[in-house]
VOGU-3710 file (C-alpha; in Angstrom, 3 decimals, decimal comma):
1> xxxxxxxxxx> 87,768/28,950/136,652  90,994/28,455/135,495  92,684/31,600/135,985  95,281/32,209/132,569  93,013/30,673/130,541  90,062/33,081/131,615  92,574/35,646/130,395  92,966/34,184/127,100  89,263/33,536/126,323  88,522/37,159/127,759
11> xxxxxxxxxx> 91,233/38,293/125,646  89,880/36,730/122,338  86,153/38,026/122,739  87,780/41,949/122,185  88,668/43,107/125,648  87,240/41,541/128,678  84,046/40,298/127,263  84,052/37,069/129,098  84,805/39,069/132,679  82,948/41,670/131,343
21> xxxxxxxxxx> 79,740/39,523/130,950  80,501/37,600/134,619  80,729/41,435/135,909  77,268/41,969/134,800  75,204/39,146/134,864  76,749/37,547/138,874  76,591/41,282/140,185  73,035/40,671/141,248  74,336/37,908/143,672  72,745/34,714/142,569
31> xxxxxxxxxx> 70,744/35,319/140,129  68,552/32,751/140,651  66,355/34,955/142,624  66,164/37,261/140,034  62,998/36,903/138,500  62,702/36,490/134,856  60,111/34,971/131,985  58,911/31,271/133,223  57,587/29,860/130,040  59,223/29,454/126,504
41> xxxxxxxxxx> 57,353/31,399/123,641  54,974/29,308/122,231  54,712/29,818/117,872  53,881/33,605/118,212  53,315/35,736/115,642  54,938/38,104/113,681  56,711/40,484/116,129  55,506/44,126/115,582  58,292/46,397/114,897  59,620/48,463/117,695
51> xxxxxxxxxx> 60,289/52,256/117,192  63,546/54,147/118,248  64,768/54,446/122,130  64,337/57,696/123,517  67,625/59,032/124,879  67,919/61,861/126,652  70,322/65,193/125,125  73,280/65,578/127,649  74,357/69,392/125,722  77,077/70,044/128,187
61> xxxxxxxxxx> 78,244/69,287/131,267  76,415/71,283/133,921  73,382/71,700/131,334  70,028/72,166/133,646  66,415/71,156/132,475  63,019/71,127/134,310  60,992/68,295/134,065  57,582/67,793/136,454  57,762/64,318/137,107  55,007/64,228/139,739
71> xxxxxxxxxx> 52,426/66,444/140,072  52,691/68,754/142,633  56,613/69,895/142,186  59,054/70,230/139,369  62,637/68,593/139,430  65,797/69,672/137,432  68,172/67,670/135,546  72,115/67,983/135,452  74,015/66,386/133,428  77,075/65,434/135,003
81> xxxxxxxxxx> 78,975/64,162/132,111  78,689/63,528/128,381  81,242/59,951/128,466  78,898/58,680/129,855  76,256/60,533/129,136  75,205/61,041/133,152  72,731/62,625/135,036  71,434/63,642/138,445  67,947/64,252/139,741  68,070/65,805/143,333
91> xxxxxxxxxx> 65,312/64,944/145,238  63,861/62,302/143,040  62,550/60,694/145,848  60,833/61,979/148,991  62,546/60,594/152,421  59,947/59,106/153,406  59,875/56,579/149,893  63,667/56,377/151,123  62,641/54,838/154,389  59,836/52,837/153,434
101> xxxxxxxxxx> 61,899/51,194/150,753  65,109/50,368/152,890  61,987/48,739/155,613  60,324/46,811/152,669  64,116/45,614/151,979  64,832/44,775/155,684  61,117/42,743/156,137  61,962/40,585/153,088  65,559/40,349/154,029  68,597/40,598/152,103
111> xxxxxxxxxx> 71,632/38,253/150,737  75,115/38,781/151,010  76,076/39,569/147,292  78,637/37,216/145,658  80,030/37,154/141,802  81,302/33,772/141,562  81,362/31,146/138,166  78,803/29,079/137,565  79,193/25,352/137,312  78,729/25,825/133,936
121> xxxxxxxxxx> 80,868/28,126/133,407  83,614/26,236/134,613  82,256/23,430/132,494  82,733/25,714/129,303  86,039/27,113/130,178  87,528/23,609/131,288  86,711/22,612/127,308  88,908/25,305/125,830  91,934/24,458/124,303  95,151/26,912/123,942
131> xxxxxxxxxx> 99,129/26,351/123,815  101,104/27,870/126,600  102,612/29,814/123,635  99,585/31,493/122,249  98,646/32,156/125,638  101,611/33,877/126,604  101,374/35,835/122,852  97,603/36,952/123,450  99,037/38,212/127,235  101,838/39,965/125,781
141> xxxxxxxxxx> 100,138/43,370/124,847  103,766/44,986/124,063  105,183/42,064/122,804  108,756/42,726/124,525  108,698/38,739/125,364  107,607/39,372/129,223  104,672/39,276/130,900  104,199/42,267/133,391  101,951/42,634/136,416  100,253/45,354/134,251
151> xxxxxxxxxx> 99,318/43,060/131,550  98,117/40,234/133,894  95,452/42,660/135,756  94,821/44,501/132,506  93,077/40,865/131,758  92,047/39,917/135,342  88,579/40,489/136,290  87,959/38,442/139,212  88,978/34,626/140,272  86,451/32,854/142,172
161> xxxxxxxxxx> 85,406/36,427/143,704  88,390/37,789/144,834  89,442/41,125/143,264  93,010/40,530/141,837  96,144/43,181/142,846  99,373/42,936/142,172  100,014/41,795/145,556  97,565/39,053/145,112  99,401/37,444/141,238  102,586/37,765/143,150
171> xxxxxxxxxx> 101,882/35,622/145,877  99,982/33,337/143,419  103,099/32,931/141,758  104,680/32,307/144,290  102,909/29,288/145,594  103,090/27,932/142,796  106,669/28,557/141,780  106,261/30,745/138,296  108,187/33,304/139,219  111,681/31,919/140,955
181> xxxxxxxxxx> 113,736/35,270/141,013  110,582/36,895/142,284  111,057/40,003/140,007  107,105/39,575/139,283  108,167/39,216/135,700  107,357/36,302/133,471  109,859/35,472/131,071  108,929/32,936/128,553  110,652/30,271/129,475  109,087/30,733/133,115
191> xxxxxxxxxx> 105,869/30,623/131,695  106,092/27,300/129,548  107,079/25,909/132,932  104,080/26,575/134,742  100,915/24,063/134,966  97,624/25,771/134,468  96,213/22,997/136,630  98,107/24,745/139,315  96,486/28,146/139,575  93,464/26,492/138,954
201> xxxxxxxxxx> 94,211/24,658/142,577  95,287/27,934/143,858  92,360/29,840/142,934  90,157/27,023/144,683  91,723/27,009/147,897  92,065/30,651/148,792  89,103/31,803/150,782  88,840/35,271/150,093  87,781/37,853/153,114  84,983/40,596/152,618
211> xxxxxxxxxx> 87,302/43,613/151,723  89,171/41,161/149,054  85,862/40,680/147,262  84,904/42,442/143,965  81,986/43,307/145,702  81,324/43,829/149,273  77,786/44,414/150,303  74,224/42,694/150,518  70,914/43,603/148,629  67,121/42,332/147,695
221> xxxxxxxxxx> 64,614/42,738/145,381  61,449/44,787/145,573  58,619/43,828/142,951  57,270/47,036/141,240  54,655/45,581/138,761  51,097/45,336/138,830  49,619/44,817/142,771  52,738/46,000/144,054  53,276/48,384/147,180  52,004/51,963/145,899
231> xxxxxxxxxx> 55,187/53,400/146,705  57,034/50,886/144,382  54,663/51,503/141,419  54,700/55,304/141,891  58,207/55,255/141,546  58,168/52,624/138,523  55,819/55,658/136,589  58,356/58,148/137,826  61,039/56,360/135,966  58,853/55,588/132,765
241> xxxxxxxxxx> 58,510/59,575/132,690  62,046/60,438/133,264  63,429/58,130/130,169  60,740/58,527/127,793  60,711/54,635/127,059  57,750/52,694/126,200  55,583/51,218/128,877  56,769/47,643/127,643  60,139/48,166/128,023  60,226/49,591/131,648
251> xxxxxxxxxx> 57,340/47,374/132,979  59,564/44,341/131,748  62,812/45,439/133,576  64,532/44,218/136,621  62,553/44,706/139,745  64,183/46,911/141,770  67,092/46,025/143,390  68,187/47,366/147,117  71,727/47,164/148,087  72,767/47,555/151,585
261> xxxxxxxxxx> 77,091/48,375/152,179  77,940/48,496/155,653  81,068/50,205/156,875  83,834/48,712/154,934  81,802/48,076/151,807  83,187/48,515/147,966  82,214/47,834/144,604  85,229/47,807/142,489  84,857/49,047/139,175  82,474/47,578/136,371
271> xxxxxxxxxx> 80,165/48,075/133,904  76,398/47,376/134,296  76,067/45,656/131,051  77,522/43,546/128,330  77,737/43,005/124,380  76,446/40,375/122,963  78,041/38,067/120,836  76,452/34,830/119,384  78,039/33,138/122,509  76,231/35,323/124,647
281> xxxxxxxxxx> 72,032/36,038/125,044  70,127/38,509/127,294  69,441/37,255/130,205  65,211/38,552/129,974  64,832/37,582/126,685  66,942/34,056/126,615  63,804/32,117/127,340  62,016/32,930/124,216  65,150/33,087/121,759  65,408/28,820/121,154
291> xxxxxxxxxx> 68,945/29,380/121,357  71,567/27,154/123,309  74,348/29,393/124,257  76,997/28,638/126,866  76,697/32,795/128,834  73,940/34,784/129,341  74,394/38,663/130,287  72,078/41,590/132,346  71,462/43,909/129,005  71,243/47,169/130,928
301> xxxxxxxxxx> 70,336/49,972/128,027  70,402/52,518/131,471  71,141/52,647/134,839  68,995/54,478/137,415  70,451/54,620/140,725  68,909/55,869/143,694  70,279/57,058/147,040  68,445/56,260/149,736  70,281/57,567/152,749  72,765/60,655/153,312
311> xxxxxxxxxx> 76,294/58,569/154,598  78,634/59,322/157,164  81,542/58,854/155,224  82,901/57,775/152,187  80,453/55,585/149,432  80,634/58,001/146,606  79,900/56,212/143,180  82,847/56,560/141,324  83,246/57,189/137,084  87,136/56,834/137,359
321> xxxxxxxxxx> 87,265/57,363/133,091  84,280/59,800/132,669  84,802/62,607/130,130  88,063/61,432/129,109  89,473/62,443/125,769  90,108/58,517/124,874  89,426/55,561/126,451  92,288/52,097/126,813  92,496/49,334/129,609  95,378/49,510/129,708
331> xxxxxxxxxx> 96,027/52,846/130,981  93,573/52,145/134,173  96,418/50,557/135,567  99,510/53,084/136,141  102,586/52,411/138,217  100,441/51,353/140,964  97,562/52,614/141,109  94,313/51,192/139,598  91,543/53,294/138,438  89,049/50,086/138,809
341> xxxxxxxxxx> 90,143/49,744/142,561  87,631/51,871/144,822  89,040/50,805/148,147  92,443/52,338/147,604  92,207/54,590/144,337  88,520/56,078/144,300  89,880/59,747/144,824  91,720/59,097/141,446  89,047/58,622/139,390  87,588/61,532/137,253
351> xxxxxxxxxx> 83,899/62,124/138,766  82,494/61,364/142,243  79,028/61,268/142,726  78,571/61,937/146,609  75,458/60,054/148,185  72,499/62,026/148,732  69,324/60,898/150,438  66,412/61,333/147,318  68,975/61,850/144,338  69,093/59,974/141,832
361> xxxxxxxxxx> 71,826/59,601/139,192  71,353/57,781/135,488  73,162/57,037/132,710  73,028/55,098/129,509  75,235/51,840/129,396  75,412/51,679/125,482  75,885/54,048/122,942  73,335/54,453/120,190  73,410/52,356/116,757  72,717/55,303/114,601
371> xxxxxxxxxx> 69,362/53,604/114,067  67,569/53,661/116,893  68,693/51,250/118,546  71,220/49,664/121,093  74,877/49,880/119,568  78,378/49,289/121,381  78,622/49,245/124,808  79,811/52,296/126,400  83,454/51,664/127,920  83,229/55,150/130,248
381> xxxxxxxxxx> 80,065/53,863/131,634  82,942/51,864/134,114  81,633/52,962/138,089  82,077/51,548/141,507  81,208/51,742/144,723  83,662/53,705/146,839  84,671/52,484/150,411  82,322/53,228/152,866  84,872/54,586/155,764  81,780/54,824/158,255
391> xxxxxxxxxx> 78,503/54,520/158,718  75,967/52,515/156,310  75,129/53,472/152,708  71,585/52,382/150,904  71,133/52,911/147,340  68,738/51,422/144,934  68,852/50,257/141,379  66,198/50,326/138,459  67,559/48,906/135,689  66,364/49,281/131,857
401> xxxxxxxxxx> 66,300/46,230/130,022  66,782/46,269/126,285  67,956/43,583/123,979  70,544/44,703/121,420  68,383/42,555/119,073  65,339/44,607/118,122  63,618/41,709/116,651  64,500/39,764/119,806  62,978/42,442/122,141  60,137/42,540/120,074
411> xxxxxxxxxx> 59,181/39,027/120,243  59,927/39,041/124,004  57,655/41,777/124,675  54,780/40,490/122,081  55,056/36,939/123,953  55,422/38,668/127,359  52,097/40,598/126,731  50,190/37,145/125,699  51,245/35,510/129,032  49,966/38,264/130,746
421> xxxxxxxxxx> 46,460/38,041/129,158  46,493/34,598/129,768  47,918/34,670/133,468  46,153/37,527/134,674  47,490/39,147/138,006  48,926/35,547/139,218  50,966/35,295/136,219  54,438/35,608/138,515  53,461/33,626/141,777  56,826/33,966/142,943
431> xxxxxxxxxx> 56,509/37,680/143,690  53,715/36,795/146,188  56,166/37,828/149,460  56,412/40,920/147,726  52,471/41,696/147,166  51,694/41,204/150,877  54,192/44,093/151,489  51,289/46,235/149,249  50,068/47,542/152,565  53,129/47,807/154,421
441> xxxx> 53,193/50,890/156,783  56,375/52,666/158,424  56,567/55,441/160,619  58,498/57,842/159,062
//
């Protein structure tokens, strides 16, 4: 995509939103393996209203609660902060469900995970319009007339994959000559200079290694619904007890996703979901909305994360803003260090969540509407993956799905629950690899 004017349209949609929504929705990989609604509603009916989202109490940080999630043994809840509002569960699962689930991973096999722009993406971004001068205004957040490094990563998310630091815009700049006295400042007059058409050339012909990636790691899916492995629906009911949702909503979330990082693996920061705006749609409900909109994001109302092996070193999941008095984007960048980088600054950030084999650590991504509903997206949810200095770290994600339309969810679970009746158990063929796993065995 073309990099400045990414900033800009980022910039416009209130702080990131375009990055923000690229973040979300190409952290799967490619999400054309992740399995979604195949058919368009067809004239339903009148969907029923839905009632409010449970959300768990955080009361203070270190709070305990018992909860018996399983029959034979009780588990206790600690909240870990209240911005987010973050928990942990140890021993939420056994290690043998640990083991079995990294072997279910490794028999279907996993893909190197990438967040790159979609074609049409760069199709929608390459129709965008902006003068050099309102560009340069809209990256000016202090409006002295120069463009910092700060300000240009303070609206940098990724380009074409490759995690942006200030080393990286300064040799950008200077292959294509924006910057001749190489003081990494832009003056104005610099920047009316430059072609845009040049960093877009840039951006295209730098092959990015592992460790300059956004993300650096591999993962799968693992079906959990109906005629899935035991294991995988057990823990699918353990999650509908721990957040209280309805049924609907959990059954119709993401499978569950398995992410392997081998030594040298990162996730920089991010958030797991994204507003929506009326150029955006959820990306499990966009099939029965009969809207054309150019991006799509994950709607994540929570994260659960599981940990599925203790690791040898490093690989803590970092919350480098949690619990902070105030929250700006500006101030994650500092002299240089940034908060977002978890290769070089995780042991900066405020909480560090150390991996565990069993525990499992959740958080809501959006803050309540004061109705019951899905409001603003939570800004301290931002968490990465720390570097993994040695050995191999496995961790698991269940993610919640929940439009921030309630009307919209409704109608996606009212039309989701007809295709069911009529499909029957082969209603998603393409979970097949994952049903003859149902069996699977591992000695653990």
């Amino acid at each position: 995509a073309y990099f400045l004017v990414l900033m800009v349209f980022v910039h416009l949609y209130l702080g990131n939103v375009l990055a923000l929504l690229l973040f979300v929705h190409y952290s799967n990989g490619d999400e054309s393996s992740d399995p979604g609604p195949q058919h368009r509603a067809q004239g339903p009916g009148p969907a029923p209203t839905l009632g409010p989202l449970a959300r768990l109490e955080g009361i203070k940080v270190g709070h305990e609660r018992k909860v018996q999630l399983v029959a034979d043994r009780d588990h206790f809840i600690r909240t870990l902060s209240l911005k987010p509002l973050l928990f942990e569960i140890p021993g939420f699962l056994s290690d043998e469900e640990c083991r079995l689930i990294i072997h279910l991973a490794q028999m279907k096999g996993l893909q190197r995970s990438q967040i790159l722009p979609t074609e049409e993406y760069e199709e929608a971004m390459g129709t965008m319009q902006v003068s050099q001068l309102d560009l340069f205004r809209l990256l000016d957040q202090n409006h002295d007339g120069r463009l910092q490094l700060r300000e240009v990563l303070a609206q940098t998310r990724l380009g074409n994959g490759r995690w942006m630091t200030p080393e990286n815009i300064q040799e950008m700049y200077s292959a294509i000559k924006a910057d001749p006295d190489g003081d990494g400042v832009l003056s104005l007059q610099e920047f009316s200079k430059m072609d845009l058409r040049d960093f877009h050339k840039y951006m295209k012909g730098h092959k990015a290694a592992s460790s300059e990636l956004v993300r650096n790691s591999h993962h799968t899916w693992l079906y959990q619904g109906e005629g899935a492995h035991h294991v995988m629906r057990a823990i699918r009911q353990r999650v509908l007890r721990l957040t209280r949702l309805s049924p609907e909503i959990v059954e119709l979330s993401e499978p569950l996703q398995v992410v392997r990082y081998g030594e040298g693996g990162h996730y920089h920061a991010h958030v797991d979901s994204g507003p929506v705006y009326p150029e955006t749609i959820c990306s499990h409900t966009k099939l029965i909305a009969n809207e054309s909109v150019p991006f799509e994001t994950s709607c994540r109302y929570m994260t659960v994360l599981f940990y599925l092996n203790n690791v040898t070193g490093g690989g803590e999941t970092v919350f480098p803003v949690a619990d902070n008095r105030t929250y700006d984007e500006m101030s994650l960048i500092q002299d240089d260090v940034d908060l977002r980088d978890t290769r070089r600054h995780c042991d900066k950030g405020n909480l560090r969540v150390k991996p565990r084999q069993g525990t499992a650590v959740f958080w809501y991504n959006y803050l309540p509407d004061g109705q019951g509903w899905v409001g603003d997206v939570d800004d301290y949810s931002l968490h990465g993956g720390c570097l993994v200095t040695s050995g191999t770290k496995w961790i698991a994600n269940n993610w919640i799905n929940v439009d921030p339309s309630r009307a919209r969810q409704a109608l996606f679970q009212q039309e989701m629950a007809r295709l069911a009746q009529e499909g029957g158990t082969d209603s998603q063929p393409e979970w097949a690899l994952d049903r003859a796993y149902r069996d699977a065995r591992v000695e653990l």
